[in-house]
C-alpha positions, 0 to 999 in steps of 0.5 A, spaced: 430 184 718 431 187 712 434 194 715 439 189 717 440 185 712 440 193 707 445 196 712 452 194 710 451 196 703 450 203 707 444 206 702 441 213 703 436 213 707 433 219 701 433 214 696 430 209 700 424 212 700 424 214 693 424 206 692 419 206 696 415 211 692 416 208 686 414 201 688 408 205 690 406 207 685 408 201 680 403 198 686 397 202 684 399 201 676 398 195 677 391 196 681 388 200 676 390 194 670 385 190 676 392 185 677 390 185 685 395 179 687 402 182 684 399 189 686 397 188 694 404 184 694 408 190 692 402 194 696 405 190 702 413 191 699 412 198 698 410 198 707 415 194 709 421 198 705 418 204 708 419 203 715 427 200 712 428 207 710 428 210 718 432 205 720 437 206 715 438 213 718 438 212 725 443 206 724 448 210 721 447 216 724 444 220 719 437 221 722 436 229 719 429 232 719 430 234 711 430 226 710 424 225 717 420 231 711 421 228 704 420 221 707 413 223 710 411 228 703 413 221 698 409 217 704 403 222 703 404 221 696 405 213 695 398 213 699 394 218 694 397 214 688 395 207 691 388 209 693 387 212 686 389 205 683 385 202 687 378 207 686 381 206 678 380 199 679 373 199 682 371 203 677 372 198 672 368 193 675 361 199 675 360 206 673 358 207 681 360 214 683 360 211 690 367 209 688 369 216 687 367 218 693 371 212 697 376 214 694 376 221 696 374 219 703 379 214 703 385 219 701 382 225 705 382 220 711 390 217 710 392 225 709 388 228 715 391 221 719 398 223 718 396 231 718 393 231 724 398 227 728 403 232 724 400 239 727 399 235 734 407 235 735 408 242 733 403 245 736 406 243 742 399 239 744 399 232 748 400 226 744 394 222 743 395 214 745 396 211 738 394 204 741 387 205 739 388 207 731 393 201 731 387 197 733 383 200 727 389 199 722 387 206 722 395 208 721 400 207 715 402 201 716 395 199 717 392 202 712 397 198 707 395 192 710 388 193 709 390 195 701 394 189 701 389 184 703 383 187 699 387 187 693 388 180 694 382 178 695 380 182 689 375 187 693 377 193 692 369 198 694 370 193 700 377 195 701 376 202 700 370 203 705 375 200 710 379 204 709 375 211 710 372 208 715 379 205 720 383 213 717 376 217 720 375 213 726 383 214 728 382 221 727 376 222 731 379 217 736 385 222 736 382 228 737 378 226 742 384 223 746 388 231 745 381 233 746 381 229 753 388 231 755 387 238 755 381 237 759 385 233 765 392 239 764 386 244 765 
């Protein structure tokens, strides 16, 4: 409904994903000023307005794979942003170095999410079944909302092992899921 209701103004598909880039991180200002409900709700904007961008490009043809590339690294880069202003709001509430390591685990888990489904594609390798990983939340769209629900709720230790927790299992269900197919095409 917002593609639609964007598409007569006829925007550049580029430049609505650097709104949404920059509504992502004013999202992870205002998780790390611990403003979790203004904050999780931009989380959510910045999720929605990401998807509004690729409809814009399909719907007026201007589909380009320079646009698919700087969508994916700003995406890349929102979802760092976000994941440091929620470990930054964790680490207000305690000193706890497990913080530390969620936010590592949780970026480096939404990286190699998107990476490995990247490399997969190029290596002309049998697409995994993303079916399991939505279920988990282990995609973007999925990880956004568990940001968002967490930051709503003021739970951002808690929203951060979820994260790490759904992008690593997504992974490992990915992996196996190529791993079998090569298997059965043998």
């Amino acid at each position: 409904r917002v593609s639609m209701a964007v598409a007569p103004l006829r925007p550049s598909p580029d430049v609505v994903s650097i709104v949404a880039l920059v509504l992502g991180i004013t999202a992870a200002v205002l998780l790390g000023m611990e403003r979790g409900i203004l904050g999780g709700i931009l989380v959510h904007l910045t999720s929605v307005i990401d998807g509004v961008d690729g409809e814009i490009a399909r719907l007026h043809l201007r589909a380009r794979p320079a646009g698919a590339l700087l969508d994916g690294v700003l995406d890349r880069l929102a979802d760092a942003v976000i994941l440091a202003g929620l470990g930054v709001w964790a680490l207000e509430g305690s000193s706890d170095p497990a913080a530390v390591v969620l936010v590592v685990g949780a970026t480096a888990g939404a990286m190699l999410q998107m990476a490995s489904k990247d490399r997969i594609a190029a290596l002309g390798l049998p697409p995994a079944s993303e079916r399991a990983s939505g279920w988990l939340l282990g995609g973007r769209d999925g990880r956004l909302l568990l940001v968002a629900a967490g930051a709503l709720v003021g739970r951002p230790m808690i929203t951060l092992a979820a994260v790490t927790v759904t992008s690593f299992l997504s992974l490992g269900l990915r992996m196996l899921s190529v791993r079998a197919a090569l298997r059965r095409s043998a």
